[in-house]
C-alpha positions, 0 to 999 in steps of 0.5 A: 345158658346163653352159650349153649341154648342162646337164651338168657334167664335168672337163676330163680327162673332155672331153679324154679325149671329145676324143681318142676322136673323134679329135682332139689339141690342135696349134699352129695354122698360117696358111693364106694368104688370098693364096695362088694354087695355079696360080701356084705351080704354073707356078712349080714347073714353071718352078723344074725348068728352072732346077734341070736349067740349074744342074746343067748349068752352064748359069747359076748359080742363087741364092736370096736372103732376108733376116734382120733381127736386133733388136739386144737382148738375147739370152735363151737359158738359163743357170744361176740360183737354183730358185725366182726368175727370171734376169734378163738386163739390155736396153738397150731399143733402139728397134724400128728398131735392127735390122741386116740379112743378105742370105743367098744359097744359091748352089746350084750351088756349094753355098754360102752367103753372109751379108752384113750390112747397117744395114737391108733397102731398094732401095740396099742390094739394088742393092749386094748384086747388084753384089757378086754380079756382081762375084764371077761376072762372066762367068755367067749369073745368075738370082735367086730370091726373094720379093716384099719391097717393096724386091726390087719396087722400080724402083730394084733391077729396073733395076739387075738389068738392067743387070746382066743379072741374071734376077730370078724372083719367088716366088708366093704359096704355100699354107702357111708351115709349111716356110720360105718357099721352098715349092717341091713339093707337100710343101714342100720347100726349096731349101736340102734339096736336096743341093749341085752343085758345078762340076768334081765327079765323079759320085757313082756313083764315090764309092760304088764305092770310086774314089779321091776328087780335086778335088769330090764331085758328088752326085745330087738326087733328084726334087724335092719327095723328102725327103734321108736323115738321115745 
């Protein structure tokens, strides 16, 4: 302040200046550089038809990501001493000492899947698809996910179709502020939207009172509407 305007003031004055101009301090958040707003768009679009098919039964629809764990020490909170600081002991793995989950949201089932794996790459996708046609041999298939290396690989798309396994790619998407599945204009996920489970009845019995036998079927609303906290 002194070098550029020649004045001298404190930092509560400026904050104070700051907020009256209408401004707050915030966590910054990426704007991705290749982001495609058309490609994104279409892919919506397309990600209704998939929704209304699954709800129909017509295919079962997954979406699939990975989580890789290093293997460390976890922090968390604990009780110690005021004034000195806890230490939690680390073996200091190596970066690579990782494992990895294959986490699949099985949306018409309303189900999840969590299968580890030593690490992410083209043989242990391969398998993780293999599994999946195992448990639903007869359906139809369709795979969301992103556009990891391995889900590219030559390797993992022949195996897909032999399979007769549909891969859908995710596009590039206009901010990471709300996971990666960023599917309306809000940034509603996937994994928001309420389950749709096979042989359930409506939800319109449910909330007359009507007895309750086998699975409830609960309505989704329009995507991109965000559900009720209960």
């Amino acid at each position: 302040m002194g070098e550029r305007f020649g004045r001298s003031c404190c930092r509560e004055t400026i904050r104070a200046a700051l907020h009256r101009l209408g401004l707050s301090w915030k966590k910054a958040k990426k704007l991705l550089g290749r982001a495609d707003p058309e490609r994104r768009r279409a892919f919506v679009e397309q990600i209704q038809d998939l929704l209304v098919g699954a709800q129909h039964d017509r295919h079962l629809l997954v979406y699939l990501d990975e989580a890789h764990i290093h293997q460390d020490a976890d922090l968390g909170y604990g009780w110690s001493e005021r004034g000195r600081r806890l230490w939690v002991a680390s073996p200091s793995p190596r970066l690579s000492d990782k494992l990895s989950f294959y986490g699949l949201y099985l949306y018409n089932e309303g189900q999840v899947r969590l299968w580890p794996y030593a690490r992410a790459n083209g043989e242990h996708t391969v398998d993780v698809l293999r599994r999946l046609r195992t448990e639903w041999p007869e359906d139809k298939l369709i795979i969301v996910w992103d556009g990891a290396s391995y889900h590219r690989a030559c390797v993992v798309r022949e195996a897909a179709e032999a399979l007769n396994i549909d891969l859908v790619p995710l596009p590039g998407y206009l901010h990471a502020g709300r996971g990666a599945l960023a599917l309306a204009p809000g940034g509603c996920h996937l994994s928001l939207l309420p389950s749709h489970r096979r042989g359930s009845q409506p939800a319109s019995d449910r909330f007359r009172g009507a007895p309750q036998s086998g699975r409830l079927r609960r309505r989704r609303p329009p995507l991109g509407q965000r559900l009720p906290r209960p």
